[in-house]
PyMOL CGO cylinders between C-alpha atoms (Angstrom):
from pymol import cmd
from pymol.cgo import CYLINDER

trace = [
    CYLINDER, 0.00, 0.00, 0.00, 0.95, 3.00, -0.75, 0.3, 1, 1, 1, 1, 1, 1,
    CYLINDER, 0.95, 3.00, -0.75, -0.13, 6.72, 0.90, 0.3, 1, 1, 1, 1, 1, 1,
    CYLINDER, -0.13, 6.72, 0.90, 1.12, 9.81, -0.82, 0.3, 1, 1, 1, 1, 1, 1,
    CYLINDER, 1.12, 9.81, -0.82, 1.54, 12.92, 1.53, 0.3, 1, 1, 1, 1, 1, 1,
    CYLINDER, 1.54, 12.92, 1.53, 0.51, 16.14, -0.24, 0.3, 1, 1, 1, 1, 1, 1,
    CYLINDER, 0.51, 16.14, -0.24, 3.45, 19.25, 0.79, 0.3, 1, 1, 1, 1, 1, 1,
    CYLINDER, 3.45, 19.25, 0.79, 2.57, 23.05, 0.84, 0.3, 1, 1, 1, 1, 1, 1,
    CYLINDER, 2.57, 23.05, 0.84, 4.97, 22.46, -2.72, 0.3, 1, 1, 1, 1, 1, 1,
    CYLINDER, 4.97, 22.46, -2.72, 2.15, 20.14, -3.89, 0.3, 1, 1, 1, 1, 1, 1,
    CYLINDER, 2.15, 20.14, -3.89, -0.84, 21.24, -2.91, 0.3, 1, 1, 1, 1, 1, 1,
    CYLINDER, -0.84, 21.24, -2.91, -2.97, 23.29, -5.02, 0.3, 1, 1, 1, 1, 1, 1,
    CYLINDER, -2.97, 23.29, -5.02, -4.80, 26.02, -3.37, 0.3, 1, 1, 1, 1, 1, 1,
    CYLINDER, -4.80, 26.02, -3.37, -6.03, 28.08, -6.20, 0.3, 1, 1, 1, 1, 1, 1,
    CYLINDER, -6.03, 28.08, -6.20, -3.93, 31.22, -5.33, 0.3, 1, 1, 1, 1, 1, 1,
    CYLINDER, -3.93, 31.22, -5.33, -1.69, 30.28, -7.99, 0.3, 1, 1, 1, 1, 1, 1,
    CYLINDER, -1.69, 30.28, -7.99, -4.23, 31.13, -11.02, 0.3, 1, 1, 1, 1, 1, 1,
    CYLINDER, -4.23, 31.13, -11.02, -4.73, 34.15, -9.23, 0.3, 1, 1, 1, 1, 1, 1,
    CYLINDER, -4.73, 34.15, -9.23, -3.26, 37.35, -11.09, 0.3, 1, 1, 1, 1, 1, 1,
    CYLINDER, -3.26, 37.35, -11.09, -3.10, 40.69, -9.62, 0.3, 1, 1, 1, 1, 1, 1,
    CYLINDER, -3.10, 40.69, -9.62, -2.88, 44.23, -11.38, 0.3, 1, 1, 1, 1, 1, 1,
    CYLINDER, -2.88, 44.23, -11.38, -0.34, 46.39, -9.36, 0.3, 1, 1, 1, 1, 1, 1,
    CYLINDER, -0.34, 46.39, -9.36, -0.09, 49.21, -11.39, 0.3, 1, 1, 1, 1, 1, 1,
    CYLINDER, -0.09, 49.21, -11.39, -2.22, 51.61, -9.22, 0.3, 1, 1, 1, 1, 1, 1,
    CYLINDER, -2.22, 51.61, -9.22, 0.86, 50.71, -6.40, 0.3, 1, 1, 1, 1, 1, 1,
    CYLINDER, 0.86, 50.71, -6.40, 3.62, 50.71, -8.80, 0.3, 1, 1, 1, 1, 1, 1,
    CYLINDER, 3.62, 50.71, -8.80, 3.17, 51.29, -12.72, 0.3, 1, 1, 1, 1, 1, 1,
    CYLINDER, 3.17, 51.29, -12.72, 6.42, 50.31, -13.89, 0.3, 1, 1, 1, 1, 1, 1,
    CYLINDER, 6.42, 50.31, -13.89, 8.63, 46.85, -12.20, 0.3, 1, 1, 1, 1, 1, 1,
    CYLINDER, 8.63, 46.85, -12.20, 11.49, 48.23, -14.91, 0.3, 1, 1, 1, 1, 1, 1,
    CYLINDER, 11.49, 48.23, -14.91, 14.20, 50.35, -14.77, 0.3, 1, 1, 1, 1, 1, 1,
    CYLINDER, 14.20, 50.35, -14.77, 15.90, 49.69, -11.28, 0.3, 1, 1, 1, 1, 1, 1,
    CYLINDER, 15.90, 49.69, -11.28, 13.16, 52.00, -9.77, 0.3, 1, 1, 1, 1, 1, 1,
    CYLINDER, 13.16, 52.00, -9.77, 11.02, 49.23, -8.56, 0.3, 1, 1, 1, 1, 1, 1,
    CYLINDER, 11.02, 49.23, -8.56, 13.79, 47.29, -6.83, 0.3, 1, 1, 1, 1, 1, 1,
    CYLINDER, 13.79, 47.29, -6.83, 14.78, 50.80, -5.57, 0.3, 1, 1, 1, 1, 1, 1,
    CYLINDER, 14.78, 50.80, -5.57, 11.31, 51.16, -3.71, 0.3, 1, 1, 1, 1, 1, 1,
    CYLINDER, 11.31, 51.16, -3.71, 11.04, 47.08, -2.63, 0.3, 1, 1, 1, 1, 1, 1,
    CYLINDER, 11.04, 47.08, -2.63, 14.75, 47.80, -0.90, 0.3, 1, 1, 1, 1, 1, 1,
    CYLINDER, 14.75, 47.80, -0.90, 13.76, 51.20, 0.72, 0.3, 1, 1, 1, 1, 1, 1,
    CYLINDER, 13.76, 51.20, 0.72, 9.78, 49.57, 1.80, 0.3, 1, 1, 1, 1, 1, 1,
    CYLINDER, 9.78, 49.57, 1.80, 11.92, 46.30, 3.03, 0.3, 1, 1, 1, 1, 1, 1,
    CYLINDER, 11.92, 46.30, 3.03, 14.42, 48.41, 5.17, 0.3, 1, 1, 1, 1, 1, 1,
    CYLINDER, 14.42, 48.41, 5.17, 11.42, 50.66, 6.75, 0.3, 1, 1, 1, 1, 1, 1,
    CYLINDER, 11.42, 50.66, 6.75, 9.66, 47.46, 7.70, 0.3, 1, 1, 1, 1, 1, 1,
    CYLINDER, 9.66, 47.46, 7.70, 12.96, 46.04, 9.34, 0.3, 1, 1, 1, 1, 1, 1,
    CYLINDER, 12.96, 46.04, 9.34, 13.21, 49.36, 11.37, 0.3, 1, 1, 1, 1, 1, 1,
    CYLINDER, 13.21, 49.36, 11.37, 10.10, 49.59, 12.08, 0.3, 1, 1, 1, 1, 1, 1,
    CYLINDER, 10.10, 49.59, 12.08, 9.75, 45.94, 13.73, 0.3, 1, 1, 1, 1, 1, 1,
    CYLINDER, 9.75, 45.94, 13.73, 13.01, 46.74, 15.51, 0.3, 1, 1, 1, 1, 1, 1,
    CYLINDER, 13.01, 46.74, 15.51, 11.84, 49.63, 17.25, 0.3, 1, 1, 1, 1, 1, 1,
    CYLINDER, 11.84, 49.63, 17.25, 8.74, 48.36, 18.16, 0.3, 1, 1, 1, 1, 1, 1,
    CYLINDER, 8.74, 48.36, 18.16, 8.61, 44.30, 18.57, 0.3, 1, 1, 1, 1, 1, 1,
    CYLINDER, 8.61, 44.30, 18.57, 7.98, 43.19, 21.98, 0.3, 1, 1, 1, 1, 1, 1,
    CYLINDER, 7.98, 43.19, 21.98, 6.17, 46.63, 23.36, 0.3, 1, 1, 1, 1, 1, 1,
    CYLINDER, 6.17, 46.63, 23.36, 2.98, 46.80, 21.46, 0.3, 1, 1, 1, 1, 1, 1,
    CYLINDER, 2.98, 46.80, 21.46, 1.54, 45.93, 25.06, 0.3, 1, 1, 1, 1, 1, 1,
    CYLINDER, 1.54, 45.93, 25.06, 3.08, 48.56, 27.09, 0.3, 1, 1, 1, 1, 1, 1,
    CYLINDER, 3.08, 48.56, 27.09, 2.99, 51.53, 24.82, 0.3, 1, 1, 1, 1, 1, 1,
    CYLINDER, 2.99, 51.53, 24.82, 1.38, 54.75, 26.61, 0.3, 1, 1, 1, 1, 1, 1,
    CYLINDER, 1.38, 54.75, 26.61, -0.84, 56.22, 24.55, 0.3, 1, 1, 1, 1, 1, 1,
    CYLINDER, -0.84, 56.22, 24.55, 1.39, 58.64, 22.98, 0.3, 1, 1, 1, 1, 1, 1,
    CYLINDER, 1.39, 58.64, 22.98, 3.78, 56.27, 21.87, 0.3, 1, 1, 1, 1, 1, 1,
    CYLINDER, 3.78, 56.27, 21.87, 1.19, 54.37, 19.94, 0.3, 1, 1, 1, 1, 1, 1,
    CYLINDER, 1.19, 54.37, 19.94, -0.44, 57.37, 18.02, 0.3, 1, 1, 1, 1, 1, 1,
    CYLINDER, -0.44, 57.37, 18.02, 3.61, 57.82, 17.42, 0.3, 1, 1, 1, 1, 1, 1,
    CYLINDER, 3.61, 57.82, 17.42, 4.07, 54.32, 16.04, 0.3, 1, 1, 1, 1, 1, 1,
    CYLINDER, 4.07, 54.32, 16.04, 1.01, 54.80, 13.82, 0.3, 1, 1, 1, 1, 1, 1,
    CYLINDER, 1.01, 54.80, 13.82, 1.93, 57.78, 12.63, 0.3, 1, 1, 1, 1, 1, 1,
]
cmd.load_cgo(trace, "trace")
């Protein structure tokens, strides 16, 4: 007997027939300028998350109209 075990890999969700129109975001991916913006976006996350991971909890309330803002 044999059992096959389906992976994330495998398995077909339907997400991947799905096709999205970004160019209200971003109308060109040429030209350096997108990989410009993904860089700049990825390294605001990064310090974002660093300065506020952990202390979502014990924020006063001016520190979290700061981090929203």
């Amino acid at each position: 007997m044999q059992t096959e075990i389906q992976t994330a890999e495998s398995a077909a969700t339907g997400a991947e027939l799905i096709t999205w129109d970004l160019s209200d975001l971003h109308p060109t991916i040429g030209e350096g300028q997108f990989s410009a913006d993904f860089e700049r976006i990825t390294n605001d996350a990064d310090t974002f998350a660093q300065s506020w991971r952990g202390r979502l909890a014990t924020l006063s309330d001016d520190e979290f109209l700061s981090m929203l803002q």
